[in-house]
C-alpha positions in Angstrom: 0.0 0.0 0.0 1.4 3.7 -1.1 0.0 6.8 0.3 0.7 10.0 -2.3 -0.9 13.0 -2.3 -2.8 14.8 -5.5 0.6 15.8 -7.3 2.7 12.7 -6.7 4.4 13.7 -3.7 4.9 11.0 -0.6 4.3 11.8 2.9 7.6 12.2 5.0 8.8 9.1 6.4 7.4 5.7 5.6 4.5 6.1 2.6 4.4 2.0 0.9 3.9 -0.8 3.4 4.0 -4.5 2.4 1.4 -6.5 4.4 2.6 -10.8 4.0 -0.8 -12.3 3.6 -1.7 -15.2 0.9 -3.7 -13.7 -1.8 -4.8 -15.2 -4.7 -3.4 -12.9 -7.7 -6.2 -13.1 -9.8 -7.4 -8.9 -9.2 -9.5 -9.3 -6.1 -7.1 -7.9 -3.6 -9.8 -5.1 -2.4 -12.0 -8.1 -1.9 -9.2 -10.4 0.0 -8.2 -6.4 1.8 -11.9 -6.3 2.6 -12.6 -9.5 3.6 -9.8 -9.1 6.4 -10.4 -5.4 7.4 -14.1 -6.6 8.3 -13.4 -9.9 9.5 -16.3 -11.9 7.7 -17.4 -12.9 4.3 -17.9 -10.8 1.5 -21.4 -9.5 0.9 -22.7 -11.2 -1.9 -24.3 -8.0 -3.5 -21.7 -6.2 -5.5 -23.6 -3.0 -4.7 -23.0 -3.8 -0.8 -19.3 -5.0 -1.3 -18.4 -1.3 -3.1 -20.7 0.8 -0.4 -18.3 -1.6 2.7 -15.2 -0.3 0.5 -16.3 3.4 -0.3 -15.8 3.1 3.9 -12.5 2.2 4.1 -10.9 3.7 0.5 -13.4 7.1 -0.2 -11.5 8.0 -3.3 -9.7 4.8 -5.6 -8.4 5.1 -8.8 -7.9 1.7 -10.6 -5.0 2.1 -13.2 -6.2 -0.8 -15.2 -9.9 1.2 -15.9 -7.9 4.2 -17.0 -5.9 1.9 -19.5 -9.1 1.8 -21.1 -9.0 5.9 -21.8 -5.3 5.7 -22.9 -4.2 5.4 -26.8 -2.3 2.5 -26.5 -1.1 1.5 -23.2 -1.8 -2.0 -23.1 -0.8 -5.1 -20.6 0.3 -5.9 -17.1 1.7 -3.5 -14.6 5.6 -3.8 -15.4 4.8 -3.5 -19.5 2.7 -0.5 -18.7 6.0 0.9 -16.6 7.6 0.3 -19.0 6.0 1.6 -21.6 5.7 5.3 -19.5 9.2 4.5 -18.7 9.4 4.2 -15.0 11.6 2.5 -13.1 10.4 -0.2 -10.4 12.1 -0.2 -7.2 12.3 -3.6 -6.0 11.1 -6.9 -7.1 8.3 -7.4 -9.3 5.6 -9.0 -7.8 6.0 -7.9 -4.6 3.3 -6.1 -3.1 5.1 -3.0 -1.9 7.3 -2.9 -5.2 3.7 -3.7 -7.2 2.3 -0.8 -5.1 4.7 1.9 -5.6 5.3 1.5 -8.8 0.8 1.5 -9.1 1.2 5.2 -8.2 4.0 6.4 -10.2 1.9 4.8 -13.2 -1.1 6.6 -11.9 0.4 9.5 -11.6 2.4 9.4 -14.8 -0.6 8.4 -17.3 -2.7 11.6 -15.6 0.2 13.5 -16.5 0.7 12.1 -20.1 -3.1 10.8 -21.3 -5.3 13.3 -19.2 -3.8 16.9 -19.2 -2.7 16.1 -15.6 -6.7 15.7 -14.7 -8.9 12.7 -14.0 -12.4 13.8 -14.8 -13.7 12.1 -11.2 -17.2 11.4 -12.7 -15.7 8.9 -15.1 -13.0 7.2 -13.0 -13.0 7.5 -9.5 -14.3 4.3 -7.8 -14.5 2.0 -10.7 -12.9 -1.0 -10.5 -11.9 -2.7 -13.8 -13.5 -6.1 -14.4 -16.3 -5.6 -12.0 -20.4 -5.2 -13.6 -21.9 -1.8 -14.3 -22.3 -1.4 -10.7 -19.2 -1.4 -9.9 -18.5 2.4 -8.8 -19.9 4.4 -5.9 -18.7 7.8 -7.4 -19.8 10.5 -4.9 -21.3 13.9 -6.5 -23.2 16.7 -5.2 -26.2 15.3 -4.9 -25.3 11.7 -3.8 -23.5 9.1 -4.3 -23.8 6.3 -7.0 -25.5 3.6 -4.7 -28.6 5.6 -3.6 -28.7 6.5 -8.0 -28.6 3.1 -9.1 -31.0 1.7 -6.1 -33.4 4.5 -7.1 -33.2 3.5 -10.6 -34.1 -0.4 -9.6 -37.2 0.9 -7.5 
């Protein structure tokens, strides 16, 4: 896990942390992270599983969605580094080396693919891979759950 803030800039001291737990790498570490912050099973409603992480992460960005928006930047984490030509600090694969290296791409790609803006509406708090409802974008009015349970009503 690494903690930057809106330009890129790390916190002093310590900002990536590497926690040792078994995950399965198939892209459901938020569900794995959840899962363990909550102690019990996941809810089996994806529109309950992204309100219980909305808790815990307010504002995600998933790199892999944003891929989708950029001309072409295309496979895994280390090919997209690569690709924006950034340099991984420490072994691949490893979750505080995969996480660092997550934010300088983030940060990066805003910089190169989005005039150094992420249009909030469209990105924040969808995860790539996940159904329709798979973002709990706040806005002025609300947030994305209470729109899309109003909408089933």
């Amino acid at each position: 896990m690494t903690f930057m803030n809106e330009q890129g800039e790390y916190p002093p001291g310590t900002s990536t942390w590497q926690f040792n737990f078994k995950f399965n790498l198939t892209g459901y570490d938020f569900g794995y992270l959840i899962k363990i912050l909550t102690n019990s099973n996941l809810p089996e409603e994806e529109l309950d599983f992204f309100e219980i992480l909305r808790l815990f992460f307010p504002v995600i960005y998933d790199v892999k969605y944003l891929m989708k928006s950029c001309k072409n930047l295309k496979g895994g984490l280390q090919e997209v580094a690569e690709q924006l030509e950034l340099e991984r600090i420490g072994p691949q694969h490893q979750a505080g080396s995969d996480s660092l290296l997550t934010g300088m791409a983030f940060f990066k790609m805003r910089e190169m693919f989005f005039e150094d803006h992420i249009d909030d509406a469209k990105y924040c708090g969808h995860l790539y891979g996940l159904g329709s409802g798979s973002s709990y974008v706040q806005n002025g009015t609300g947030n994305a759950y209470e729109e899309e349970a109003n909408k089933q009503s």
